[in-house]
Every structure is written in C-alpha cells, then in structure tokens.
N, C-alpha and C positions, 0 to 999 in steps of 0.2 A: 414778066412784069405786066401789070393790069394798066391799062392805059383808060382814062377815066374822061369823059366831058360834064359838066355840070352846065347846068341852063338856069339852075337856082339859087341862092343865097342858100349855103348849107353850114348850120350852128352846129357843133356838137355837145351836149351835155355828157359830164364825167359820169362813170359810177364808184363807188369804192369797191377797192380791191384790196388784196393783201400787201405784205411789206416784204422785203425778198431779206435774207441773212447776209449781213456785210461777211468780209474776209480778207484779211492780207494778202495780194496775189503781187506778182512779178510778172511785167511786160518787158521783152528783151533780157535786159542783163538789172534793169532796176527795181529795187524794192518796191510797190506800192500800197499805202496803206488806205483800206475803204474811205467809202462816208459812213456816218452813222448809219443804220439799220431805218430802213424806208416806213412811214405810217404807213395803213390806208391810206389809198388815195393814187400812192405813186406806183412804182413798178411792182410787176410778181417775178419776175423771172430776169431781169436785168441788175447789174453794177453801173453806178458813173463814176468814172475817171477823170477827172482833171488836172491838166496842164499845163502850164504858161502862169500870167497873171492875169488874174479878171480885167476885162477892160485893155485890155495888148494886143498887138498883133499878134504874139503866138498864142494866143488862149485858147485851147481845144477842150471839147468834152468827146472823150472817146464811149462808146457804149458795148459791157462784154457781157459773156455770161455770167451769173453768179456764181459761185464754188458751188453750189450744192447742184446745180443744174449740170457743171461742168465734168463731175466726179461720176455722174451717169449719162453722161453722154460721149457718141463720136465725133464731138465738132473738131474741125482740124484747125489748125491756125494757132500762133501760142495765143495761150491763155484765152482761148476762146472770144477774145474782138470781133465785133460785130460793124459791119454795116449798117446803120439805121433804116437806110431808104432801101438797101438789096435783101438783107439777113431778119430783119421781123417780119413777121406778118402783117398782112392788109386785116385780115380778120381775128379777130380774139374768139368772137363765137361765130362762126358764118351762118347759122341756124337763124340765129338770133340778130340779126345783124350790128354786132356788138364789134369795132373798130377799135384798133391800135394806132395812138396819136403819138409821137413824140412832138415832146413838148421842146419848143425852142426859146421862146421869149414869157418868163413867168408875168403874171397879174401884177399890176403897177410898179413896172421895170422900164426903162426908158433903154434897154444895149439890143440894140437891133443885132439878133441871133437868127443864123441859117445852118444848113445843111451844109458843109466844104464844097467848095466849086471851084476854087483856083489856091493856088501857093501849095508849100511842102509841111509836112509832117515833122514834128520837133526831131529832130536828130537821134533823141535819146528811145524814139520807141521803133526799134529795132524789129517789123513787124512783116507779115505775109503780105510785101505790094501787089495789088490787081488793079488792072486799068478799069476803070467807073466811065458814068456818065458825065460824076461830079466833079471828073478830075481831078480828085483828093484821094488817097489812100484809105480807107475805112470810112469816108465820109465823115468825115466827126465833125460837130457844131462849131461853129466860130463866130465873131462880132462879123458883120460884115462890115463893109472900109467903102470911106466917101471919099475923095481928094486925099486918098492915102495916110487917115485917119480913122480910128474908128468910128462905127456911125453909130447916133444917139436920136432919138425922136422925141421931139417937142411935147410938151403938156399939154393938154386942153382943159380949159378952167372948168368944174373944179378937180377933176380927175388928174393923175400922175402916170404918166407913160402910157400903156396899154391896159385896157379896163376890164380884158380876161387874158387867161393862158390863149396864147399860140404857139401853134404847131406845124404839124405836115403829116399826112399819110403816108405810111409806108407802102415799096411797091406801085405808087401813082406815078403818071406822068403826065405833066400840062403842055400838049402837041403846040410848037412856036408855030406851026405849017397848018395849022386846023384855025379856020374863021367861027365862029359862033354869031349866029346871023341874032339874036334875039338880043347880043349886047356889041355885035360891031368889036370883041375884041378878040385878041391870037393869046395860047398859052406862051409859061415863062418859061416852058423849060427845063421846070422843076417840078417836084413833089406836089402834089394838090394841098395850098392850104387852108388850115380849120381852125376855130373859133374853142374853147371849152369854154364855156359860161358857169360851171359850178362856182361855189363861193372859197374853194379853196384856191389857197395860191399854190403852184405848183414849182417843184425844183425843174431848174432848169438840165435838158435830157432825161427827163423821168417820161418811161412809158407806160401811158395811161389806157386804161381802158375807154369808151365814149361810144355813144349811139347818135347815130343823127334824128334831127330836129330838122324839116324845111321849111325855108317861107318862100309862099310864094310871091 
C-alpha cells in the first residue's frame, strides 16, 4: 500500500473512458442482476452491485470484476469482488500519471458515502472474509451514520449537496500519527481524498479514470 502526504489542494479532473459489459452474476448462493451497461465516463473494467435500500443502514455498494474480465482471469474469490481501497489500482496509466478514483458521493447528492470502516456485511453475501484496515469485509461504500442515522449534508445556496463527484484513491493512506506542519493537521485514517470537477455526474462506486490538477 502507497502511503501518500499532500501539502496541496489536489482537484482531479475526469477523462472519458469506456463502458465495461454488464452481466448476470451470483454472489454466494444469490442471483444478481447488473446495472445497465456503463457510458463513457464511468468504469472500464468494474461491475456495481447494490444492496440494501438507498438511504439505510444496510445499503452497500460492492465493487467486482466484470464477466468479461472475469472469464480471463485468475482472480480468486467468488465472483470476483473486489476491494476498492486494497484490489484497484492507485494508477491507471502510471507513465502518465493518469489515477483511479472511486467515486463515492455523485455531483449534487447530499448521502454522505465512504469506504466500509465499521458494521457487518448483509448476511446474504456469502463471501471470502479478510481482515482490512476498514474493518469491513470487501470494503464496500456505505452512507455513513451520525447519531445512529444516516448522515445527509446541508445545501449551500444556490448549489445542492456536493458541487462535484467525490471520491478516494485507491491504495492511499492518510497517516492519523503524521503532523503536516504547513496546515497544523493529522491524517483520517483513510483513503486520500479527491475532488472530480468534470461536468458529469457520476454513479455512485463507478471507477473513474482522473489526472491531477494542483493548486497551490
């Protein structure tokens, strides 16, 4: 795992990419059926799954390999489940320094979405447990919860919720034990995260491509 300090305000802007081929797959013993088949824009090489109800406490979005990826590959695990923060890459093009964002809270959405960090895994997906950082099973996105509710963030006139996609880099980690003397503050903990400023809105757990942008 790349363990990452930023000193800067770092934006990322999207690029388009391709769309990956949905597919009927089975996690555990249950049927599940895709989403629609991805624009540009969103993932090339991922599926999302969802489970629970939008807006619940159990709401996960799981993230696996596509069928077509899956049928030439040796991943282990059924049906190929991914990790988002362990299992993609930090880099899409490392030449190029072209990053892999998952996306967690789409452009003018107000459901404060993270990375899994506490509770358990719906019952029904019957999967390969490994102990994380995140202390969740596969990591999968969840609302996160205020006073044992889910949490929602305020508008700011004139805009609705969050004014781009966010996300988090795969493979980063923000050290709670590391000071950063230029802003006096300690990492969370978690995933380092990132801004997409392109004008699309993005689904939520769609892995995007993005370059950085710094300001100083």
């Amino acid at each position: 795992m790349q363990v990452l300090s930023f000193y800067h305000i770092c934006v990322l802007i999207s690029f388009c990419i391709l769309g990956a081929p949905g597919s009927a797959r089975a996690i555990g013993t249950e049927e599940i059926q895709p989403k629609p088949k991805m624009s540009a824009g969103d993932a090339v090489k991922y599926d999302i799954v969802e489970r629970g109800s939008l807006y619940s406490l159990d709401y996960r979005i799981f993230i696996s390999e596509s069928y077509t990826q899956r049928v030439f590959s040796l991943q282990e695990g059924p049906d190929g489940v991914l990790s988002p923060w362990h299992d993609i890459p930090l880099y899409a093009d490392e030449s190029k320094k072209i990053f892999n964002m998952i996306v967690e809270i789409p452009r003018w959405t107000n459901a404060k979405m993270e990375v899994g960090k506490n509770g358990l895994v719906p019952s029904q997906f019957h999967i390969f447990l490994v102990k994380m950082a995140t202390k969740e099973a596969m990591s999968p996105i969840k609302q996160d919860v205020k006073k044992g509710l889910p949490r929602f963030v305020h508008n700011i006139f004139p805009h609705k919720g969050y004014i781009w996609n966010y996300g988090a880099l795969p493979q980063t980690w923000e050290d709670p034990n590391h000071l950063v003397p230029e802003t006096n503050a300690i990492g969370d903990n978690d995933p380092i995260d990132v801004l997409d400023i392109g004008s699309k809105v993005q689904k939520r757990g769609a892995v995007i491509q993005v370059g950085n942008f710094v300001l100083s």
